[in-house]
C-alpha positions in Angstrom: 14.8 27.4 30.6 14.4 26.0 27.0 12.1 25.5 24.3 11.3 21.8 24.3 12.9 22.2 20.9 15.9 23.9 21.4 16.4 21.5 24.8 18.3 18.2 23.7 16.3 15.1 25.4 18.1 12.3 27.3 19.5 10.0 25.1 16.8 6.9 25.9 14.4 8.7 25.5 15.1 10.0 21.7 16.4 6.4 21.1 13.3 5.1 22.0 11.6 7.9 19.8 13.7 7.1 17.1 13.5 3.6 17.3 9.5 4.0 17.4 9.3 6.1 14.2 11.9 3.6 12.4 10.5 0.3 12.8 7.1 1.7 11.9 8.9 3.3 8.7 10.6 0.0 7.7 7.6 -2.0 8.1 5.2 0.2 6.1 8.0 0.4 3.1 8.3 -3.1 3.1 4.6 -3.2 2.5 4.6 -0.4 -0.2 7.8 -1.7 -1.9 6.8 -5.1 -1.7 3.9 -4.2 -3.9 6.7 -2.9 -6.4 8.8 -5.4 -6.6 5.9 -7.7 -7.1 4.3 -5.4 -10.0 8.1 -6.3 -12.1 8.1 -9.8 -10.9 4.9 -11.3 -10.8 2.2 -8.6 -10.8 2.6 -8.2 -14.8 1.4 -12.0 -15.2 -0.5 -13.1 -12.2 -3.2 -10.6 -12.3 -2.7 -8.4 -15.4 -1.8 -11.0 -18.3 -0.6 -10.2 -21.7 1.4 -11.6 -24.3 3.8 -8.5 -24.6 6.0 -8.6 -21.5 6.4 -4.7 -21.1 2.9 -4.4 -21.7 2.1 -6.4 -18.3 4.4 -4.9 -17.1 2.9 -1.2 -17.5 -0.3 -2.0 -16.5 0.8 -3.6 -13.1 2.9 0.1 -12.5 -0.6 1.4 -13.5 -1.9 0.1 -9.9 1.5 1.0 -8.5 0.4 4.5 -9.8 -2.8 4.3 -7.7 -1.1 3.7 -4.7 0.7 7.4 -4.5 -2.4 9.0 -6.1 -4.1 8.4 -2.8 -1.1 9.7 -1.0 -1.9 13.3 -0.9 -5.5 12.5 0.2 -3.6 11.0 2.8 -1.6 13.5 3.6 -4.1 15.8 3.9 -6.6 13.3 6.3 -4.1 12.4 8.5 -2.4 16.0 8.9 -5.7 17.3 9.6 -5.7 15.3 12.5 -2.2 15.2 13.4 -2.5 18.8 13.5 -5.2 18.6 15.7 -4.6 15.5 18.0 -1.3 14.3 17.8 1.2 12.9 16.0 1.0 9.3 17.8 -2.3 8.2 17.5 -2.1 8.7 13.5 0.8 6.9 13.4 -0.9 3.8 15.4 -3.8 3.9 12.6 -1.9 4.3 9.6 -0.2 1.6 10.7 -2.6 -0.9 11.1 -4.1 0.6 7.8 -1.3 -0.3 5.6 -0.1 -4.0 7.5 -4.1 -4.9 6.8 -3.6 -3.8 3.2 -1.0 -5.4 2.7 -2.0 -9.0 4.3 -5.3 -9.0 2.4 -3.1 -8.8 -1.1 -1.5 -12.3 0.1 -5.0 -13.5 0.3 -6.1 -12.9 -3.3 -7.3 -15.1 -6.0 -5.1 -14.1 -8.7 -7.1 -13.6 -12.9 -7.2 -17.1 -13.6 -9.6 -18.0 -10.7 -11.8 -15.1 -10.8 -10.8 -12.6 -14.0 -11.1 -9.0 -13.9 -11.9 -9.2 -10.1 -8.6 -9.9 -9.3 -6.7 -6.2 -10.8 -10.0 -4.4 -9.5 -9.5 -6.0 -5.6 -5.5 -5.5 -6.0 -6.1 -1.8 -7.1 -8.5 -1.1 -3.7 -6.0 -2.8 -1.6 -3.0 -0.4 -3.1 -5.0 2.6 -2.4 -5.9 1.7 1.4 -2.0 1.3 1.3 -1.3 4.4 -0.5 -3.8 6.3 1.8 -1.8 5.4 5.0 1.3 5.6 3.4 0.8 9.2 3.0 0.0 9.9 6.6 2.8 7.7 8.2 5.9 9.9 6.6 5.1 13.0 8.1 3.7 12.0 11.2 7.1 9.9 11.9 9.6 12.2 10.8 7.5 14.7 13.1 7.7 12.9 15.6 11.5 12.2 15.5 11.8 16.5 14.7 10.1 17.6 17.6 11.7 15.6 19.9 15.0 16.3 19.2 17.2 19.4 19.6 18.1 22.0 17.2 21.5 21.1 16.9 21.2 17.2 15.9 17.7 17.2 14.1 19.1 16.8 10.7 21.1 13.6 12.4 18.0 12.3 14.8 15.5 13.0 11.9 17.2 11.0 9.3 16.6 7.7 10.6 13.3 7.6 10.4 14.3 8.2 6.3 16.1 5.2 6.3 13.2 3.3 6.7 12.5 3.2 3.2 15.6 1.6 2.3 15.0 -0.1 5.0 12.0 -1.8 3.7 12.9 -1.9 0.4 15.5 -3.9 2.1 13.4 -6.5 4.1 10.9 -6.9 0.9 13.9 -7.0 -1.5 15.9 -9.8 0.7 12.5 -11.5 1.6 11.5 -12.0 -2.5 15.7 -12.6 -3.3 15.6 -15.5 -0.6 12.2 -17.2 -2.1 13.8 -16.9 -5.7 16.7 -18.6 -4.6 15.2 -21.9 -3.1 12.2 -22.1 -5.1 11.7 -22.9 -8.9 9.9 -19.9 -11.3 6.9 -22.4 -11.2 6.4 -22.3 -7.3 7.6 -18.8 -7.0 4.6 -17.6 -9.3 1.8 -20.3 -7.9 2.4 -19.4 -3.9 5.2 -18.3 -2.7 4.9 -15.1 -4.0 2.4 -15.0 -1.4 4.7 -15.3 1.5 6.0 -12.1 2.0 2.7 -10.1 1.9 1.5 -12.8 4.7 4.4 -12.0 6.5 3.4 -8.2 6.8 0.7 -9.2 9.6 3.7 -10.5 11.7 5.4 -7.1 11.6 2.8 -5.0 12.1 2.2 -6.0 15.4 6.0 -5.8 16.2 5.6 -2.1 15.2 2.5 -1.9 16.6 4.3 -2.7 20.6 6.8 -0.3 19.7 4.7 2.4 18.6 2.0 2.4 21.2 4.8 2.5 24.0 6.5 6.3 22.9 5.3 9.8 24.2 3.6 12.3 22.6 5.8 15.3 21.1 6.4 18.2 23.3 6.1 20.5 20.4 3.0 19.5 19.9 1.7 19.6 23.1 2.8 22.6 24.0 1.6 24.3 20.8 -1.8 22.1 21.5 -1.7 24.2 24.9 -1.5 27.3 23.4 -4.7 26.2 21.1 -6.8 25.2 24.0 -6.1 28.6 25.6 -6.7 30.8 22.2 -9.6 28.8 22.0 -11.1 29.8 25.9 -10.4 33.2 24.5 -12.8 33.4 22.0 -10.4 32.8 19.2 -11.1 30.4 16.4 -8.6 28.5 14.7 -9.4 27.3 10.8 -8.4 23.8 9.7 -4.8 23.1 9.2 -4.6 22.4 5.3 -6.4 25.6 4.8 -3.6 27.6 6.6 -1.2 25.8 4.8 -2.1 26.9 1.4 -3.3 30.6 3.0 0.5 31.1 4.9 2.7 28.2 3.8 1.9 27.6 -0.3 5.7 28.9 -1.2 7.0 26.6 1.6 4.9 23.6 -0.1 6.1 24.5 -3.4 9.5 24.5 -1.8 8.5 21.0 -0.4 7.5 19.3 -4.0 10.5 20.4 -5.5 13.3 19.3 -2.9 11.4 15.9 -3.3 11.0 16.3 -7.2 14.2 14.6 -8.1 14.7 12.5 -5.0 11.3 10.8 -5.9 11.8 9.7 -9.3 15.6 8.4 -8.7 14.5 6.2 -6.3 12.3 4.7 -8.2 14.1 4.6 -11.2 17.1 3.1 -9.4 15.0 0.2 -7.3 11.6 -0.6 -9.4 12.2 0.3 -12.5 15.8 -1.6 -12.3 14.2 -4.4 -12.0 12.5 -4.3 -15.5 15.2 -3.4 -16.9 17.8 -6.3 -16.2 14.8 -9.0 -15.9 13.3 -7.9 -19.3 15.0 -5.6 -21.5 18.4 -7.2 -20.7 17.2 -11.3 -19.8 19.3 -11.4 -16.9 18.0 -13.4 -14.2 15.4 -12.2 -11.2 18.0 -12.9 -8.9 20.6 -11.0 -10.3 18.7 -7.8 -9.9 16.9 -8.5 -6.5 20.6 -9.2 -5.0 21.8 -6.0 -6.6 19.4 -3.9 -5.2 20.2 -5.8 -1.7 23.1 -5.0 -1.5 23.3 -1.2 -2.8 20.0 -0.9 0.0 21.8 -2.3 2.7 24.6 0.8 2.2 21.9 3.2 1.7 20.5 2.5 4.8 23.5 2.8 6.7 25.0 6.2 4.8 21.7 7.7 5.2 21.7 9.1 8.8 25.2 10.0 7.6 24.1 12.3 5.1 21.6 13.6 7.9 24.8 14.1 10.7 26.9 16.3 7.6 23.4 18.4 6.9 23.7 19.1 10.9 27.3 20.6 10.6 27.0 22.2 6.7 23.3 22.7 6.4 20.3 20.9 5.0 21.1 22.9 1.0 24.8 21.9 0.9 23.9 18.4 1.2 21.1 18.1 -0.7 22.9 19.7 -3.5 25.9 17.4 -4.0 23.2 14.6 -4.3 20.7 16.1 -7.0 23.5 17.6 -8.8 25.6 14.2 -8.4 22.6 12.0 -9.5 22.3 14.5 -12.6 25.6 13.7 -14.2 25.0 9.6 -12.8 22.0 9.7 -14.5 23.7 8.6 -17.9 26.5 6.2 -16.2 24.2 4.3 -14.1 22.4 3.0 -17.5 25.9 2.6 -19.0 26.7 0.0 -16.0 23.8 -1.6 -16.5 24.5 -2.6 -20.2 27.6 -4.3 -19.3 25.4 -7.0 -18.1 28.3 -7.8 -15.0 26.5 -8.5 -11.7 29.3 -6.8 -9.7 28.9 -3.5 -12.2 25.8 -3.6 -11.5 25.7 -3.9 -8.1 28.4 -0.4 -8.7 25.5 1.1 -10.8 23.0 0.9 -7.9 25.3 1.1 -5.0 26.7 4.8 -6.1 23.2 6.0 -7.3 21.5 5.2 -3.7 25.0 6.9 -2.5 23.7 10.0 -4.2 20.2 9.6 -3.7 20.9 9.6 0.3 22.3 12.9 0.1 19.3 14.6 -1.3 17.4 11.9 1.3 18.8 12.2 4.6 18.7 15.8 4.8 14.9 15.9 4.1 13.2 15.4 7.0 14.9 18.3 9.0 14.6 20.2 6.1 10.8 19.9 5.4 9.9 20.2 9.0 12.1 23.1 9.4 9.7 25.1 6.8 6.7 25.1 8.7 5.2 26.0 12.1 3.8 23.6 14.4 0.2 24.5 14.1 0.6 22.9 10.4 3.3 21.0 10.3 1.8 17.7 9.6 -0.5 19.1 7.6 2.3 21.3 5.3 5.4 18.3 5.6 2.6 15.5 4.1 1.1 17.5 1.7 4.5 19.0 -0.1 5.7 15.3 0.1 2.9 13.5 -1.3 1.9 15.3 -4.3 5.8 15.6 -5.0 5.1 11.7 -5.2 2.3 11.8 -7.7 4.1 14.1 -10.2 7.5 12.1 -9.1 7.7 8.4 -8.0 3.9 7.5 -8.9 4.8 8.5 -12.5 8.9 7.7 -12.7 8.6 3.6 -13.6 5.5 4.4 -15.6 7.4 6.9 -17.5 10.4 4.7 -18.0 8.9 1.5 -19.2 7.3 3.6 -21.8 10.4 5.6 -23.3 12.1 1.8 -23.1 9.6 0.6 -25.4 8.9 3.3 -27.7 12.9 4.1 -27.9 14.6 0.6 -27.0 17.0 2.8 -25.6 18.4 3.9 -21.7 19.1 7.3 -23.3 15.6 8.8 -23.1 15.7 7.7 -19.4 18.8 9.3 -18.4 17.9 12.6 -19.7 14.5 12.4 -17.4 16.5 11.4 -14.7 18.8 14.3 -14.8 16.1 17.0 -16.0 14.3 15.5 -12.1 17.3 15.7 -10.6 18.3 19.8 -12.1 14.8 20.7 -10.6 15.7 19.5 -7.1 18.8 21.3 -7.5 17.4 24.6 -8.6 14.9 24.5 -5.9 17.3 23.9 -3.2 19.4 26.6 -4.4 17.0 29.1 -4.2 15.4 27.6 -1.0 16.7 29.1 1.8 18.7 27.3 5.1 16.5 26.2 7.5 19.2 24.1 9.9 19.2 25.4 13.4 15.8 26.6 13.4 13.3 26.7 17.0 10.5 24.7 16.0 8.4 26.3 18.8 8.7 29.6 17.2 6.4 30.2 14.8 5.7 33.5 12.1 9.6 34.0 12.1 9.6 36.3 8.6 12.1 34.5 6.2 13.6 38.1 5.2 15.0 38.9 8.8 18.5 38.7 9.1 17.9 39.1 13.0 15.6 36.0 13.4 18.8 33.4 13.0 19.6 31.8 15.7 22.7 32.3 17.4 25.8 30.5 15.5 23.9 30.2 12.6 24.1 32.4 9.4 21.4 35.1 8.3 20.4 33.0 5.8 19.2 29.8 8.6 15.7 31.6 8.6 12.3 29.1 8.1 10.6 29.0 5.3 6.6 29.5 5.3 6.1 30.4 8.6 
């Protein structure tokens, strides 16, 4: 008989997984994104005013910062306990967690009714959202992972990935739609407001999906093996401690397959934003409809991206996006200067093409590098702090080199130095597709420990 990872489960039953770990995804991007889009559209004037546009501007990414500063803290909280308990029942908190977050920030009295209360209450609000945020990635793609077999993981696992476009998606097309039918004046006085309210709608939508899915067999089975090393006397130490004790390279690993992912998403969606709105004066819907449309591809290609990783490996495809979104890096800007919406629209369209090959691949790929016992714990922790040294800083680090420089040029070069780190990472990362997730300690040097059909170099990392 089997592994429970190596066995492929009915098809309802990983639709119902997949679904699960999707529509929690989507909704708890939409609340992080929507925070954003918000920080280039309104953000910069509601509740941090100035007279210099770009100035507003970088102090509302400043609380956008905040947000994946608490990340890894979440990553580390919720692995802990996804390590230990499950993989559901963090999911179900974080959540509620983020949805709550993100309701409360459609409650708030904005500077002008109660001053410097307003940025400090905003700021708490993104790091409760940042906090959950960085326990819901790894617990969903988990989830997704260890229910699947080894031979369509990299497809099964990417779905839950294209919940961030996904999101981005939703908040994007919620904000484009409000834009549309309402004057700049009502826009800014409520109905900016709208889409956070919205967020308490979802959450209970994701909520009755979410509660309704099984636990992973991995995990249980590996929780099975615990309980019975425990009767035995044996003690177990916490999960982020064996991480960094047996895992650190596969972390490292982790941080730099995200490196250059990270910061061109965020270059290509928030920061976009700023750049059309402010440094070229086109108008908000111009951009918000542009980034529509090149999410509502990226979403689709994504699990796409995952099915080709399943066939040529997780490296392969990562590498033809990094390397691809190293040379784009300096036409994407070049697009944008033409001031056309439909070039535009090009400009984002073939950068979130790229960025889904480096995307979709991901979750199999991460998950593949560590064992169960610390899985949750190693997959959220090389993700979130690749998002404080990536995304938290990429739109910071843009608006700056556009106003010291005036210039796109500056930005391109940092988005294709990002995007050569992922690359070089990947290259000398080593193939992880086909791996037993039930197995754990499998040394990466032994040729023998491939699994059948797969080449000597398809060993896990940090095992």
């Amino acid at each position: 008989m089997g592994s429970p990872s190596s066995v492929q489960p009915p098809a309802g039953r990983i639709g119902r997984i997949v679904a699960a770990s999707l529509v929690g995804t989507t909704i708890e991007w939409y609340d992080f994104f929507l925070y954003g889009s918000a920080a280039a559209l309104v953000f910069n004037t509601l509740f941090f005013p100035s007279s210099d546009p770009l100035v507003g501007t970088l102090l509302a990414f400043l609380t956008y910062a905040v947000g994946f500063a608490a990340r890894p803290l979440g990553g580390v909280v919720f692995g802990h306990y996804g390590d230990k308990i499950g993989r559901k029942k963090l999911l179900v908190l974080s959540l509620l967690l983020m949805g709550g977050a993100t309701f409360a920030m459609g409650l708030l009295p904005t500077h002008a009714s109660i001053g410097v209360w307003a940025p400090i209450l905003l700021t708490v609000l993104r790091l409760v959202q940042g906090f959950a945020l960085g326990g819901e990635w790894g617990g969903a793609v988990l989830l997704v992972s260890e229910h699947g077999g080894d031979s369509r993981r990299g497809f099964w696992a990417s779905w839950p990935q294209s919940g961030a476009p996904g999101g981005n998606l939703l908040a994007t097309g919620v904000l484009a739609l409000l834009a549309a039918v309402q004057s700049d004046e009502a826009f800014l006085a409520w109905g900016w407001r709208v889409p956070f309210l919205l967020s308490g709608v979802l959450v209970m939508l994701g909520l009755w999906i979410r509660i309704s899915v099984e636990e992973s067999p991995v995990f249980l089975e590996a929780q099975r093996k615990s309980a019975a090393a425990a009767a035995r006397g044996e003690r177990e130490g916490a999960p982020v401690v064996q991480v960094f004790r047996r895992s650190w390279r596969a972390v490292l690993l982790a941080i730099g397959t995200r490196f250059g992912e990270n910061i061109s998403y965020y270059i290509l969606t928030a920061f976009l934003l700023v750049y059309v709105t402010v440094h070229l004066e086109m108008s908000r819907s111009d951009a918000l409809n542009a980034v529509l449309i090149g999410s509502a591809v990226h979403f689709v290609t994504i699990p796409l991206w995952g099915a080709l990783s399943d066939r040529l490996g997780r490296r392969p495809v990562t590498l033809i996006g990094a390397v691809g979104m190293a040379g784009w890096a300096f036409g994407f800007f070049a697009l944008l200067d033409t001031e056309s919406f439909p070039v535009i629209v090009l400009a984002v369209t073939v950068g979130l093409l790229l960025h889904g090959a480096m995307y979709g691949p991901q979750a199999a790929f991460i998950s593949e590098m560590f064992d169960t016992k610390v899985r949750y714990s190693g997959a959220s922790m090389g993700s979130q702090l690749a998002s404080i040294i990536g995304g938290a800083l990429a739109p910071l680090i843009a608006v700056e080199l556009l106003k010291d420089y005036g210039s796109s040029v500056p930005i391109s070069l940092y988005l294709c130095f990002a995007s050569l780190v992922t690359a070089v990472t990947v290259w000398v990362a080593k193939e992880t597709r086909g791996r037993d997730l039930t197995k754990d300690g499998v040394d990466a040097a032994a040729p023998s420990a491939a699994p059948a059909g797969v080449s000597k170099d398809s060993v896990p990392l940090g095992g």
